[in-house]
KEKE-3310 file (N, C-alpha, C; in steps of 0.2 Angstrom, whole numbers, plus 5000, padded with zeros to 4 digits):
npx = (5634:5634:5625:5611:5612:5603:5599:5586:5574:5570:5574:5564:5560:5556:5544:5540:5545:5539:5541:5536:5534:5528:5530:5533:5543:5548:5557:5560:5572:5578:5593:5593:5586:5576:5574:5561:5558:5548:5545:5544:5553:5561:5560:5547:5545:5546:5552:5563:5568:5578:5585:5596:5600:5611:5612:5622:5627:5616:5620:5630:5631:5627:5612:5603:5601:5605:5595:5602:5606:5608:5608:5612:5622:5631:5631:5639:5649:5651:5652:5664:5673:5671:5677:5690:5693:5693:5704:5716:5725:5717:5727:5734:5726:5710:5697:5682:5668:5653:5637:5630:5618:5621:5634:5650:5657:5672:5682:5698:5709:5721:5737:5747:5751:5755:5754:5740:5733:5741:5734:5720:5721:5719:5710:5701:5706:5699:5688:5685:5688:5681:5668:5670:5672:5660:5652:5655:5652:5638:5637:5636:5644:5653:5650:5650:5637:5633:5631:5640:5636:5642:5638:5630:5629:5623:5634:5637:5647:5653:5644:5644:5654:5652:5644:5645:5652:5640:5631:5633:5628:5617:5621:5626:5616:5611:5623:5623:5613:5614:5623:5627:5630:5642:5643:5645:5636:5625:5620:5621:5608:5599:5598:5598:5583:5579:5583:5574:5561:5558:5547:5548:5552:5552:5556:5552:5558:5574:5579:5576:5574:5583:5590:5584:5576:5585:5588:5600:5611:5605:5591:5584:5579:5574:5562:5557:5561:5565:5573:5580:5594:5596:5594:5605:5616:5613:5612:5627:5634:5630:5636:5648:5652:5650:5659:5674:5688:5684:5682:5670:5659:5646:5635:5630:5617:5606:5594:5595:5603:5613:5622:5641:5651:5669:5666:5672:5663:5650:5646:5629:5631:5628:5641:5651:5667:5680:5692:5701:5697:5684:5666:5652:5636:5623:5607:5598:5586:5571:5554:5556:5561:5576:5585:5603:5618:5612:5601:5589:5579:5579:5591:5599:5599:5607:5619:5624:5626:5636:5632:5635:5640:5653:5656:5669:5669:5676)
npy = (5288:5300:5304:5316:5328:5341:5354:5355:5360:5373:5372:5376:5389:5381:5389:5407:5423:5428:5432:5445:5452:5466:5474:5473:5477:5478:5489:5492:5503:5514:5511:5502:5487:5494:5489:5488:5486:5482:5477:5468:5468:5459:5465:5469:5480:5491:5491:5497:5497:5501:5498:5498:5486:5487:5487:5482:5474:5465:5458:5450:5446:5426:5420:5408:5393:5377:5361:5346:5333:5319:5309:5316:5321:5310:5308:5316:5314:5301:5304:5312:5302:5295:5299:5303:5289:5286:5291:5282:5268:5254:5242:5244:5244:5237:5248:5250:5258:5258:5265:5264:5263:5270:5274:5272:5262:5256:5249:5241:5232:5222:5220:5221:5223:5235:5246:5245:5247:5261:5268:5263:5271:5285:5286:5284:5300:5307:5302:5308:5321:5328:5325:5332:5345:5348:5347:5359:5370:5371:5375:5366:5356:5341:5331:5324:5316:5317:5305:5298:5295:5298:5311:5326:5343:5361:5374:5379:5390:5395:5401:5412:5420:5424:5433:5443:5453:5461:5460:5471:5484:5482:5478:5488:5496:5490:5492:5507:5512:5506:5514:5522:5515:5506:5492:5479:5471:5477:5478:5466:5460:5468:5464:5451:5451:5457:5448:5434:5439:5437:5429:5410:5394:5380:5363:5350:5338:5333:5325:5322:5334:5339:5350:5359:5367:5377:5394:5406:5421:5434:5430:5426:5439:5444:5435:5434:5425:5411:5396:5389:5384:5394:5405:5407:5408:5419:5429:5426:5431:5447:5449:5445:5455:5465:5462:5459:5450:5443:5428:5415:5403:5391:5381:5366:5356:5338:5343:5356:5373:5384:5399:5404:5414:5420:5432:5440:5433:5434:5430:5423:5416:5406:5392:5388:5378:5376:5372:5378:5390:5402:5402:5411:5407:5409:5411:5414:5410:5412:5408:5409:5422:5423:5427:5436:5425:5414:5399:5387:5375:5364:5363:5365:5352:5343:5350:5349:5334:5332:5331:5338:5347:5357:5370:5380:5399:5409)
npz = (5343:5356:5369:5375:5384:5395:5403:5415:5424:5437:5452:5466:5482:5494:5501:5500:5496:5477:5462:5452:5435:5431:5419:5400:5387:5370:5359:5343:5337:5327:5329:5336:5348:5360:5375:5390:5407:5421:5438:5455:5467:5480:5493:5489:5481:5468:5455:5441:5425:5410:5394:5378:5366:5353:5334:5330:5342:5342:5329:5331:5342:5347:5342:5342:5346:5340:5336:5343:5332:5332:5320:5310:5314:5313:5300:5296:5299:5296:5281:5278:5281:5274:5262:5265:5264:5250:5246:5248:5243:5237:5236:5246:5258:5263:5265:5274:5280:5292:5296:5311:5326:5335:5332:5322:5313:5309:5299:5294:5281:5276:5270:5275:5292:5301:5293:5292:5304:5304:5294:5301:5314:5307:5304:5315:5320:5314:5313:5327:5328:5316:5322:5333:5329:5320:5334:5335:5330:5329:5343:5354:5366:5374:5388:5404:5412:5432:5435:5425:5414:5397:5386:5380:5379:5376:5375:5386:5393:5379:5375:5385:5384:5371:5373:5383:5377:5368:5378:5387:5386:5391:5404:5410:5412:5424:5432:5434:5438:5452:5454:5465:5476:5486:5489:5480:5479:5481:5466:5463:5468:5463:5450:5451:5456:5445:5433:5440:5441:5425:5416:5418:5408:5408:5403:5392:5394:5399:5392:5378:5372:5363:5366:5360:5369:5376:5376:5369:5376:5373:5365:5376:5382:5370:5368:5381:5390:5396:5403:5416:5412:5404:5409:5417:5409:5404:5413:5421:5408:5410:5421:5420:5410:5420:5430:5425:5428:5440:5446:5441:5441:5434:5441:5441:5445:5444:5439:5437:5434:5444:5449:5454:5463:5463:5476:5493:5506:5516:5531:5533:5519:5506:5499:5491:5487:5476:5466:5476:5477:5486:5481:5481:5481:5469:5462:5449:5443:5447:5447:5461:5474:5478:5488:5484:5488:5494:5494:5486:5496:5490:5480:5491:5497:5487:5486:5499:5496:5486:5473:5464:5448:5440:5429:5425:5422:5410)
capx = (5635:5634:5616:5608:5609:5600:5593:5578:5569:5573:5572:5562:5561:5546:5538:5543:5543:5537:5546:5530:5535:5524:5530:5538:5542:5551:5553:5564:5572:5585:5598:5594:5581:5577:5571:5559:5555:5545:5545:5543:5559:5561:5558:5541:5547:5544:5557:5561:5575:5577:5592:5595:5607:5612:5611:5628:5627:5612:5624:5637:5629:5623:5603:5601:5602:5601:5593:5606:5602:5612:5609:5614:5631:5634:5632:5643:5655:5655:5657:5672:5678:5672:5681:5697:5694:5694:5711:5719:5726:5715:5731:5737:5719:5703:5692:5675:5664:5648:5635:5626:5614:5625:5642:5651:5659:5677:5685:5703:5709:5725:5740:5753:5747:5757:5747:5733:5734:5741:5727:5715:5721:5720:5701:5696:5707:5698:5681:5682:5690:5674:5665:5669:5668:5650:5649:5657:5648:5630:5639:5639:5650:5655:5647:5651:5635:5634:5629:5647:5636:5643:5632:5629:5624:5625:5641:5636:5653:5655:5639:5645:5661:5651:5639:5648:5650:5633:5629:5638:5623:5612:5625:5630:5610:5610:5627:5623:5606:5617:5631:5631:5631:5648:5644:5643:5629:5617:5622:5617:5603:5594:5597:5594:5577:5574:5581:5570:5555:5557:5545:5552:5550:5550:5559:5546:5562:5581:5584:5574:5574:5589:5594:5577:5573:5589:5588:5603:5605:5599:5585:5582:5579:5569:5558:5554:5555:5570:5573:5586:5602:5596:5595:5611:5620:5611:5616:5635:5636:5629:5640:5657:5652:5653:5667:5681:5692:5682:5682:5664:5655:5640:5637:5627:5614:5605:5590:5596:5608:5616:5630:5645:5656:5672:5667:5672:5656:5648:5643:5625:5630:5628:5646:5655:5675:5682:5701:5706:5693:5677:5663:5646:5631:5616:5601:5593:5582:5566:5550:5554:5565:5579:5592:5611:5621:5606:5599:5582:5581:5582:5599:5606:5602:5611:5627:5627:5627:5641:5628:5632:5645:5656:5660:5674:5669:5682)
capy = (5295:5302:5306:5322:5331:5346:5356:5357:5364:5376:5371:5382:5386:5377:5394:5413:5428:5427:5436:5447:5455:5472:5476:5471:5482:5477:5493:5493:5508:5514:5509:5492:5487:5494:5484:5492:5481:5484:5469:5469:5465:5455:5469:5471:5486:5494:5493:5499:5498:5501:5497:5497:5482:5492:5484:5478:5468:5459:5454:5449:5440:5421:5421:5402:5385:5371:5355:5340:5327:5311:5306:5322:5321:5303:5307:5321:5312:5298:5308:5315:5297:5290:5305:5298:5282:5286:5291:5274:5264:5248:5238:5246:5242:5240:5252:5248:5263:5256:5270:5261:5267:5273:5272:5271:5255:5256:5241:5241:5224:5223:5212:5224:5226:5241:5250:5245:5250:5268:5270:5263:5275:5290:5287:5286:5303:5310:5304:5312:5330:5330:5326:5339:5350:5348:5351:5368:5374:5370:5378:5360:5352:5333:5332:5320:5318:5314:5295:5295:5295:5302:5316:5333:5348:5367:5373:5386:5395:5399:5408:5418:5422:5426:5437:5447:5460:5461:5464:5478:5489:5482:5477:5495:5501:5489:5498:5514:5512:5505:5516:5526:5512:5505:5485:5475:5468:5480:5475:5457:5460:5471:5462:5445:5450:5458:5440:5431:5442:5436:5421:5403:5391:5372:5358:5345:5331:5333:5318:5320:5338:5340:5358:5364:5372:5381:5399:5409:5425:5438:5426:5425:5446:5446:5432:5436:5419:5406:5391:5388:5385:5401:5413:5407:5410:5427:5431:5426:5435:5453:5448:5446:5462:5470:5459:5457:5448:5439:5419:5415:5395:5387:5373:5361:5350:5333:5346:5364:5376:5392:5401:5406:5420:5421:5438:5437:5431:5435:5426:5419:5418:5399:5395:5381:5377:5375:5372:5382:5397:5401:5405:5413:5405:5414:5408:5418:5405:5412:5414:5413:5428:5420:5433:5432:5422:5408:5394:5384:5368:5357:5367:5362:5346:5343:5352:5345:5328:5332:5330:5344:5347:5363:5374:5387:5404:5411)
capz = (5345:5363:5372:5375:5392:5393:5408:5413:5428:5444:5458:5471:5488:5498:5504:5500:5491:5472:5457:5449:5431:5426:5413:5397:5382:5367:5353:5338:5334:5321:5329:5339:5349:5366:5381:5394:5411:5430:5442:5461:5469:5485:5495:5487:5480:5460:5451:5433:5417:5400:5390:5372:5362:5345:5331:5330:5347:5340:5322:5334:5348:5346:5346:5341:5350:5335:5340:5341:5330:5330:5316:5305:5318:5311:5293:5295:5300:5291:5274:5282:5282:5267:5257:5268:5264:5244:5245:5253:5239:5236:5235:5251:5262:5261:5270:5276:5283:5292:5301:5315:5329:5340:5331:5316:5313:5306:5298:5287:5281:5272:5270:5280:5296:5302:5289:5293:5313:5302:5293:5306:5319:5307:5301:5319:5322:5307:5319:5331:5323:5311:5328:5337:5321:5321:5338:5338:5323:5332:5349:5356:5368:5376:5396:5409:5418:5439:5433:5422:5408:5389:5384:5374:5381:5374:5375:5391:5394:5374:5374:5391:5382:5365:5373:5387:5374:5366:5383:5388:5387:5398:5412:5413:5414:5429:5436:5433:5442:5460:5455:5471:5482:5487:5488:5471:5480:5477:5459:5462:5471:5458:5442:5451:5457:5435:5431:5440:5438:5418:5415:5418:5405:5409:5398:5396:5395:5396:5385:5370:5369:5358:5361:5359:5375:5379:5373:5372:5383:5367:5365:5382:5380:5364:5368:5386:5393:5399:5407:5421:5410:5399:5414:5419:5403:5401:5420:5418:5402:5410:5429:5418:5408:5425:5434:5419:5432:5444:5446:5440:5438:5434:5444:5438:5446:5443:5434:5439:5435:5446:5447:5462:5461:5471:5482:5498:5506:5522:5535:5531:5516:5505:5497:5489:5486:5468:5466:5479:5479:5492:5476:5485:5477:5468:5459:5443:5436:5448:5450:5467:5476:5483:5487:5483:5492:5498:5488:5490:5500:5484:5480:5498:5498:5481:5487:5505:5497:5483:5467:5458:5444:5439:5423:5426:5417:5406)
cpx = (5633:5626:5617:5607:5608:5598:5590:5575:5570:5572:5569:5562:5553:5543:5545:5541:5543:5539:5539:5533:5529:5525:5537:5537:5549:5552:5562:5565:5578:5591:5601:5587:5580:5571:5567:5558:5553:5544:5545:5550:5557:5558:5549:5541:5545:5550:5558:5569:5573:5584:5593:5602:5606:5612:5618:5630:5624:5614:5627:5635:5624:5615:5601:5603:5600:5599:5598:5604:5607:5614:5611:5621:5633:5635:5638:5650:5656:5656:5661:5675:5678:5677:5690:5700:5695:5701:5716:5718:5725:5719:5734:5732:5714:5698:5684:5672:5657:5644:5628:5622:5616:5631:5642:5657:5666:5681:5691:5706:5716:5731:5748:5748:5751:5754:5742:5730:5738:5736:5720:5716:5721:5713:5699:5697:5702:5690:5679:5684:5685:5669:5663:5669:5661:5647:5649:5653:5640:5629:5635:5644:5648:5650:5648:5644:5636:5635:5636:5643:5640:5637:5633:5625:5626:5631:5639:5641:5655:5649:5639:5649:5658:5647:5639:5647:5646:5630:5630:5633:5619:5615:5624:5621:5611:5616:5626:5617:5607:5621:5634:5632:5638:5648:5642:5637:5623:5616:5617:5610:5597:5594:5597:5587:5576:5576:5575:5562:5554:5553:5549:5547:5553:5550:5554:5551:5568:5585:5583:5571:5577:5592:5587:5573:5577:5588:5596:5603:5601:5592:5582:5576:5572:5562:5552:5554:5563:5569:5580:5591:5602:5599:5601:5617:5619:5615:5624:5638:5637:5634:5646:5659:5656:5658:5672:5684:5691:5680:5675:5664:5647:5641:5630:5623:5608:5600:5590:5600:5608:5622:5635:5648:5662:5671:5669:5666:5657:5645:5638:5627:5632:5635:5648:5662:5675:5687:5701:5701:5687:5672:5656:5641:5625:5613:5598:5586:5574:5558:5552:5560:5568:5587:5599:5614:5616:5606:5593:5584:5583:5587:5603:5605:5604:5618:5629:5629:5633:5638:5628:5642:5647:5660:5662:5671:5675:5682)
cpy = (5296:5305:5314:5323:5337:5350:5358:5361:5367:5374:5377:5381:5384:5384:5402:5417:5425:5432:5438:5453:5460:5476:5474:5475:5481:5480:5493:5499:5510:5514:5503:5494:5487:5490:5489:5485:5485:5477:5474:5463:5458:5459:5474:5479:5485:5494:5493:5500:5497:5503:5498:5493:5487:5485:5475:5472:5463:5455:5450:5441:5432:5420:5412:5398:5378:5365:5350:5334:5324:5309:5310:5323:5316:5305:5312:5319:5306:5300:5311:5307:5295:5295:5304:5293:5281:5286:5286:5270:5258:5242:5240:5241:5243:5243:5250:5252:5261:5262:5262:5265:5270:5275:5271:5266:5256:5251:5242:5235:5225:5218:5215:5228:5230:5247:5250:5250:5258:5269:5268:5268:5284:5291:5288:5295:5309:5309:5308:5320:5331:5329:5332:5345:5352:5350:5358:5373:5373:5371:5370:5358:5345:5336:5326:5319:5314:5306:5295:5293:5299:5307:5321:5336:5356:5368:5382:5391:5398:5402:5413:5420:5427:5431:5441:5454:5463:5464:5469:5484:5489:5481:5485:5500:5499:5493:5506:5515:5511:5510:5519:5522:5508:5498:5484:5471:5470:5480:5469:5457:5462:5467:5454:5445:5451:5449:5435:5431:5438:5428:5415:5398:5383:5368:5352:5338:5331:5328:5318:5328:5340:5347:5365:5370:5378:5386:5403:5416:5432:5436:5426:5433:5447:5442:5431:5431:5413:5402:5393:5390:5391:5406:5413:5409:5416:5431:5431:5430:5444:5453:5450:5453:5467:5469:5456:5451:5445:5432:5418:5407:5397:5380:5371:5356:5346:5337:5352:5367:5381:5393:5404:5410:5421:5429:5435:5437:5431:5430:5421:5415:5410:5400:5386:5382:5374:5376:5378:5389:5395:5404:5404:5410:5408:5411:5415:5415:5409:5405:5416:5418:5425:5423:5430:5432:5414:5405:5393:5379:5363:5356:5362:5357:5343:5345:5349:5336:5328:5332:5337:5343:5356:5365:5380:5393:5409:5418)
cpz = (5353:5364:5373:5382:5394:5401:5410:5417:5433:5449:5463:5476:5489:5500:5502:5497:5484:5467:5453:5440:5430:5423:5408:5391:5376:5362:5348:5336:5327:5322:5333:5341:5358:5371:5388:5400:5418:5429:5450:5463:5476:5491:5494:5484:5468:5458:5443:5430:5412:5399:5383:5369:5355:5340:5328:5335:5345:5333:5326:5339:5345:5347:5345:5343:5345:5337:5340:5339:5330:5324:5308:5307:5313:5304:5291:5295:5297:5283:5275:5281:5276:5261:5259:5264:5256:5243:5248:5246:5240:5239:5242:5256:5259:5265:5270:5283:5285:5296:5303:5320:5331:5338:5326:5317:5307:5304:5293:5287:5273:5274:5276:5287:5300:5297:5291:5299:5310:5300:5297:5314:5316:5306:5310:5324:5321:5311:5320:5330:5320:5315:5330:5333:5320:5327:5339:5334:5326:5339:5355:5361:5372:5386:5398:5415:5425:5438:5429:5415:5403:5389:5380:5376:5375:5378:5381:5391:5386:5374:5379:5388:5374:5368:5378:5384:5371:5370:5387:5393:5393:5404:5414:5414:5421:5436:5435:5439:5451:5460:5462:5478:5481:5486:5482:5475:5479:5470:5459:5462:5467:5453:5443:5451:5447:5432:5432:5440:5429:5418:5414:5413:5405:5402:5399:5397:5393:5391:5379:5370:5365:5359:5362:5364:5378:5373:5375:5377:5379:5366:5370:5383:5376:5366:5376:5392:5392:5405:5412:5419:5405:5402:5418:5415:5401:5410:5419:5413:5405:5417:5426:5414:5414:5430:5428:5421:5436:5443:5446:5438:5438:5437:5444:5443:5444:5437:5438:5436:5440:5447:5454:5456:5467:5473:5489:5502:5515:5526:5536:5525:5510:5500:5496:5487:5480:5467:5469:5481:5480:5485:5481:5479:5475:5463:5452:5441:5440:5445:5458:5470:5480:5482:5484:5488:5497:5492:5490:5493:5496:5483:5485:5499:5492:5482:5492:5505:5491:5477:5464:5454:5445:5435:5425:5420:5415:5408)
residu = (UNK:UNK:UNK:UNK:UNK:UNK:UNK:UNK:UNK:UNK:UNK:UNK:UNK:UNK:UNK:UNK:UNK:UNK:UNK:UNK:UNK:UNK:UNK:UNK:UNK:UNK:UNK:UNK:UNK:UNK:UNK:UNK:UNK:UNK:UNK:UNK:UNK:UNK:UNK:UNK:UNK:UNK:UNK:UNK:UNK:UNK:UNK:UNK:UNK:UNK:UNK:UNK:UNK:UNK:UNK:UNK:UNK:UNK:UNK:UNK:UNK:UNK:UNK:UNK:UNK:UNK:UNK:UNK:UNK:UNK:UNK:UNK:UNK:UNK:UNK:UNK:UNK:UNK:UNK:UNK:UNK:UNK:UNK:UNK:UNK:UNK:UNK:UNK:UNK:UNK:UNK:UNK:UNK:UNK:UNK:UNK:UNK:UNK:UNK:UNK:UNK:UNK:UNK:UNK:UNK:UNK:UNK:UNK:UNK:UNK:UNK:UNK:UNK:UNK:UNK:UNK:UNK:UNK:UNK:UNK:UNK:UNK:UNK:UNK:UNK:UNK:UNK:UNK:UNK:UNK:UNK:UNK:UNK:UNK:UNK:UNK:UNK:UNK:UNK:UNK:UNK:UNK:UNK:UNK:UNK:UNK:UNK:UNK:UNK:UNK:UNK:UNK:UNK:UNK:UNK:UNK:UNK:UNK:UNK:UNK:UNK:UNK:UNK:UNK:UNK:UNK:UNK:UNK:UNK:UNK:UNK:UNK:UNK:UNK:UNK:UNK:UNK:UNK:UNK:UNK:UNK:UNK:UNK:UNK:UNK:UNK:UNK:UNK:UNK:UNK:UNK:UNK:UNK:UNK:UNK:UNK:UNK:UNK:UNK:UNK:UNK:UNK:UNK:UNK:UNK:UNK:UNK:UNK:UNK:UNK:UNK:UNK:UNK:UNK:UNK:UNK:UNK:UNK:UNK:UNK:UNK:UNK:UNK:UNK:UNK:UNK:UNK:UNK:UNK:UNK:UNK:UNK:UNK:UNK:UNK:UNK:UNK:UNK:UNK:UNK:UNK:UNK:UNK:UNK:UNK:UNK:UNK:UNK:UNK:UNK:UNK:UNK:UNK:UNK:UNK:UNK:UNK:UNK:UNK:UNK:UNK:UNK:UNK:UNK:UNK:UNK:UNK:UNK:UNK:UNK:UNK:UNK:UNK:UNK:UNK:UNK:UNK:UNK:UNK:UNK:UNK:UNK:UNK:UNK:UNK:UNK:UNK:UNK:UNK:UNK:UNK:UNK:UNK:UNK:UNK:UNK:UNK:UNK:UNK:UNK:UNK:UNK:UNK:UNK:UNK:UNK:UNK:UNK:UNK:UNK:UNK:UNK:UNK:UNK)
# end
C-alpha cells in the first residue's frame, strides 16, 4: 500500500505582526450552533463576528478525518479479491491471494494461459477499484509528492466542494461586514487576519500521522484549532462560497499549504502561474499577519526554486 503524506507545519515570516485571538465563543442553540470571535487584525485594530451554522449545515457538512491505516486498506481489499477468486472455476485456474507488507501478491496458474492473463488482469482491476473505494469512503486520495514518492493525503478539494455550502453562513457574516467597500480585498483581508487569529496546531510527523491531525473546516470551527492544510480547507471553502466562479488552488509545499486565486493582482503583489492563469497568493495558516497577496521568506524561497505542487479547486 502507498505511504502517508500529511501536512504539517506553517511556515512564518522571520519578524512581524502577530495574529492575537480575544475572544472565542461557541453556543448551541435550537437551531445550530452559533460562533462568536474578537481578534486583532494586522492593523492592530479590534475586530468582531458572529455567525451561526444551522443545524442542517452541521448534518451535511464532513466533520471527521479517519486515520489511514494500511493495513485495514489491504484487508479490504483483499476480501474483495478472495470473494473474486471464489468464483473462478478450479479447473479453469487456480487463484492464490497473498497480503504482504506493502502489497498483495496475486498469483493465477492454469493450463490456458490466455485465461490466466484474463483473470489475472481482472483481480488486479478489481485491486485497485476496492482501493480507491476505501479511499473515497475515508475522504482519501493517491498524491505524488516533490520526491516522486506514492502517497496518501486527505482528499483536500472534496472537503472544499463538501463544505462550501455548510458554510454559506459564515462567508456571508464576513461579506456583509466589507459589504460597503467596493474591493474584494477588504473581504480577504478580514477573514484572513479571523483565520489566522484561530490557534495553529502543529503535526508532530507527516509520515506516521495517518490523517490524524488534519481537521476538516467544521471541525476547524467547533474545535478552535487547526493546522496549515485545515485552515486551507476551511479558507477555500468560505472564498468559493463568496467567489462561485473564481479559479482557486492550493499549493502545496514540502511542509506547508496556501492558497492563490486568480484576481487580477497588483503590483506588490506575490503570484504564481498555473496553466495559463496569474493566481495572487495568500496565506491563512497564522499566527503571523501576513497580508493577502504576500508570503513569508520560507514560502518564497520554495516558489522561487519551483518546490511546490498544485490542486485546482473545483
Amino acid at each position: 500500500m502507498a505511504g502517508v503524506f500529511l501536512l504539517l507545519s506553517g511556515l512564518l515570516l522571520s519578524s512581524g505582526a502577530y495574529s492575537e485571538q480575544l475572544k472565542y465563543q461557541k453556543t448551541k442553540t435550537d437551531t445550530g450552533v452559533k460562533f462568536s470571535y474578537e481578534w486583532l487584525d494586522i492593523e492592530n485594530e479590534r475586530q468582531s463576528i458572529t455567525f451561526e451554522l444551522p443545524k442542517s449545515a452541521l448534518k451535511d457538512a464532513p466533520t471527521r478525518q479517519a486515520n489511514y491505516k494500511p493495513k485495514i486498506a489491504q484487508r479490504h481489499v483483499t476480501v474483495a479479491l478472495m470473494e473474486e477468486a471464489k468464483k473462478i472455476n478450479p479447473r479453469t485456474a487456480r487463484v492464490k491471494i497473498t497480503p504482504k507488507r506493502e502489497s498483495i501478491d496475486i498469483k493465477v496458474k492454469g493450463t490456458n494461459e490466455e485465461a490466466v492473463e484474463e483473470i489475472l488482469a481482472n483481480l488486479k482491476q478489481i485491486q485497485q477499484r476496492e482501493y480507491d473505494k476505501y479511499l473515497h469512503a475515508h475522504y482519501f486520495t493517491r498524491f505524488t509528492t516533490l520526491f516522486n514518492q506514492q502517497a496518501i493525503k486527505p482528499d483536500h478539494v472534496r472537503y472544499v466542494a463538501e463544505s462550501v455550502k455548510p458554510l454559506v453562513a459564515a462567508s456571508q457574516a464576513f461579506y456583509e461586514k466589507v459589504a460597503s467597500e467596493s474591493d474584494s480585498r477588504a473581504y480577504f483581508s478580514l477573514i484572513l487576519s479571523w483565520l489566522q487569529s484561530i490557534p495553529y496546531d502543529t503535526l508532530e510527523d507527516r509520515v506516521v500521522s495517518n490523517g490524524s491531525g488534519y481537521a476538516p473546516p467544521v471541525s476547524v470551527l467547533m474545535q478552535n484549532l487547526g493546522d496549515c492544510d485545515s485552515k486551507a480547507v476551511l479558507a477555500s471553502s468560505m472564498v468559493r462560497a463568496f467567489m462561485p466562479s473564481t479559479k482557486m488552488i492550493i499549493v502545496f509545499l514540502p511542509n506547508h499549504a496556501l492558497l492563490g486565486i486568480a484576481l487580477t493582482p497588483m503590483a506588490e503583489d506575490r503570484t504564481i502561474e498555473h496553466d495559463g492563469d496569474t493566481y495572487v497568493l495568500y496565506d491563512p495558516t497564522g499566527p503571523a499577519l501576513i497580508p493577502f497577496g504576500q508570503v513569508s521568506e520560507d514560502t518564497e524561497r520554495f516558489i522561487v526554486t519551483g518546490r511546490y505542487q498544485v490542486e485546482a479547486i473545483e
